[in-house]
PALUMZA-710960 format. One line per 10 residues: number of its first residue (from 1); their letters; for each residue x, y, z of C-alpha. Coordinates in nm, 4 decimals. Each point is the difference from the previous one (the first is absolute). Example, Ala and Ser with C-alpha at 12.3 -4.5 7.8 and 13.67 -1.06 7.14 Angstrom:
2
1	AS	1.2300,-0.4500,0.7800 | 0.1370,0.3440,-0.0660
//
This chain:
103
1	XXXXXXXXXX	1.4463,-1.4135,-0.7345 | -0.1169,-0.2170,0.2671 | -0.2313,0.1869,0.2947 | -0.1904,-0.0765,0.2982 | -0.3476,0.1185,0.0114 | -0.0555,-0.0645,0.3950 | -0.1378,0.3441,0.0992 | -0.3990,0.0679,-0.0247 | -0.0466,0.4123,-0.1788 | -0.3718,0.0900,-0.0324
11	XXXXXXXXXX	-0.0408,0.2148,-0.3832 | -0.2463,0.2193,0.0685 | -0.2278,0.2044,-0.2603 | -0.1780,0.3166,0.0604 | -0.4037,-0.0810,-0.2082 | -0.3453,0.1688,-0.0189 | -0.2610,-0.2417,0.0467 | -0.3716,0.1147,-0.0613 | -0.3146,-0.0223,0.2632 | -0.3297,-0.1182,-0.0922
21	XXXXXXXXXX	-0.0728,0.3861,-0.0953 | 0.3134,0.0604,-0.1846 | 0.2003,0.2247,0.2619 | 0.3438,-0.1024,-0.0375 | 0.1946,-0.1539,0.2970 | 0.3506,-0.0281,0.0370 | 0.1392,-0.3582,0.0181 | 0.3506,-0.1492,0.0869 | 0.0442,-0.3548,-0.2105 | 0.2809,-0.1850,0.1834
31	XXXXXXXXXX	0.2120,-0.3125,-0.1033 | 0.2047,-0.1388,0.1989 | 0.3064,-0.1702,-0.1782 | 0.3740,-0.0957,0.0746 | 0.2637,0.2193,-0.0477 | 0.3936,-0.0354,0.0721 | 0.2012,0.3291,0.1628 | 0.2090,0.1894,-0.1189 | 0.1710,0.2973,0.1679 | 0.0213,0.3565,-0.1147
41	XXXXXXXXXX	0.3781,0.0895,-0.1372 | 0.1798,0.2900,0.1152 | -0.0060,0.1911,-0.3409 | -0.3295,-0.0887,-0.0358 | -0.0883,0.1455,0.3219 | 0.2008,0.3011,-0.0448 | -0.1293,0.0454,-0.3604 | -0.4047,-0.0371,0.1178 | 0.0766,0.2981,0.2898 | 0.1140,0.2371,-0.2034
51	XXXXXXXXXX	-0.3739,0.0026,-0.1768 | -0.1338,-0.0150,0.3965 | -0.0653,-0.4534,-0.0389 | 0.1166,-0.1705,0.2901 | 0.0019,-0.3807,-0.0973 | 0.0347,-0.2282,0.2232 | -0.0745,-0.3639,-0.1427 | 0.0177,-0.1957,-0.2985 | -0.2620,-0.3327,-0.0992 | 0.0301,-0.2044,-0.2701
61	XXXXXXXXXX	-0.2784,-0.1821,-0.1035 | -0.1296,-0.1939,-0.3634 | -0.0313,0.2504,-0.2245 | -0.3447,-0.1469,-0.0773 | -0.1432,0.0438,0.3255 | 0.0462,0.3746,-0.0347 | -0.2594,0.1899,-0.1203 | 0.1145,0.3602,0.0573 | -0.0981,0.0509,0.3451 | 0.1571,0.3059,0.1237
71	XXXXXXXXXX	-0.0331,-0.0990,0.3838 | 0.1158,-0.3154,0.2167 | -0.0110,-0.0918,0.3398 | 0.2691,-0.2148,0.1495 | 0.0702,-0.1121,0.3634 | -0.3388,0.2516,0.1468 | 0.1460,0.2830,-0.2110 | -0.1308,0.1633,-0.2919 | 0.2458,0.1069,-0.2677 | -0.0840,0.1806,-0.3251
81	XXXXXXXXXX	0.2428,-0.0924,-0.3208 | 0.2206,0.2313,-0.1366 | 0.1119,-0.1605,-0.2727 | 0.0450,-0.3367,-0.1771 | 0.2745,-0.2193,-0.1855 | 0.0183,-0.2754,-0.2218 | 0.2530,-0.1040,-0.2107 | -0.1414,-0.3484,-0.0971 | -0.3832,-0.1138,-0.0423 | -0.0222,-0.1860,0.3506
91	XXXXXXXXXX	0.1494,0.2068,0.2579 | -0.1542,0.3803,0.0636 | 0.1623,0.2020,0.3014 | -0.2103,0.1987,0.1837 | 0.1952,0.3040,0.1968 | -0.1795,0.1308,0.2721 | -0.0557,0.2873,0.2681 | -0.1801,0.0094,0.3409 | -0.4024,0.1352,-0.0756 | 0.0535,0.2174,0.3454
101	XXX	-0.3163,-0.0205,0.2499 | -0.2038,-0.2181,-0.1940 | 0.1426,-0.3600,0.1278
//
C-alpha cells in the first residue's frame, strides 16, 4: 500500500537520567519523525468510549522508528497512545487521545 508520509509527529519517551550525585531526574527523549493520518472510525470510537477512551487521531509511521513511546505531540498538542496496530512489518498505527492540560 502506497502512503504519504508529509506530516511531522514528535515520539516522545518518558526517561530517568542521573545527576553527578546520583538523584534521579526525569527526562523526556523526543524524535521527531513523519507520520501519515489516519482518522478515528466510528466503531472504533464508539467501542474506545464505552471503556471511558476518547480517540481522536490516527499516525502511521515505519514501524522501525517506533520504539514504544506511549506519548506524541502533533500540531502543539500532546497526545498519549492508546493503542497500536500492525498487520505487516513496516507500517505500525498509533491511535491516540488528547493528554488534557499538558499541551
Amino acid at each position: 500500500m502506497s502512503r504519504t508520509f508529509d506530516h511531522e509527529v514528535t515520539l516522545i519517551k518518558n526517561v530517568t537520567n542521573y545527576d553527578d550525585l546520583g538523584n534521579p531526574i526525569k527526562d523526556e527523549e523526543k524524535t521527531t519523525i513523519l507520520c501519515d493520518l489516519k482518522s478515528i472510525g466510528r466503531s472504533e470510537f464508539y467501542n474506545a468510549s464505552v471503556q471511558n477512551m476518547k480517540p481522536e487521531i490516527a499516525f502511521v509511521v515505519h514501524a522501525f522508528e517506533y520504539d514504544n513511546q506511549k506519548l506524541v505531540k502533533f500540531d502543539g498538542i500532546r497526545y498519549s497512545v492508546l493503542r497500536t496496530y500492525s498487520d505487516d512489518d513496516e507500517f505500525i498505527e498509533l491511535t491516540c487521545e488528547r493528554v488534557i492540560g499538558n499541551d
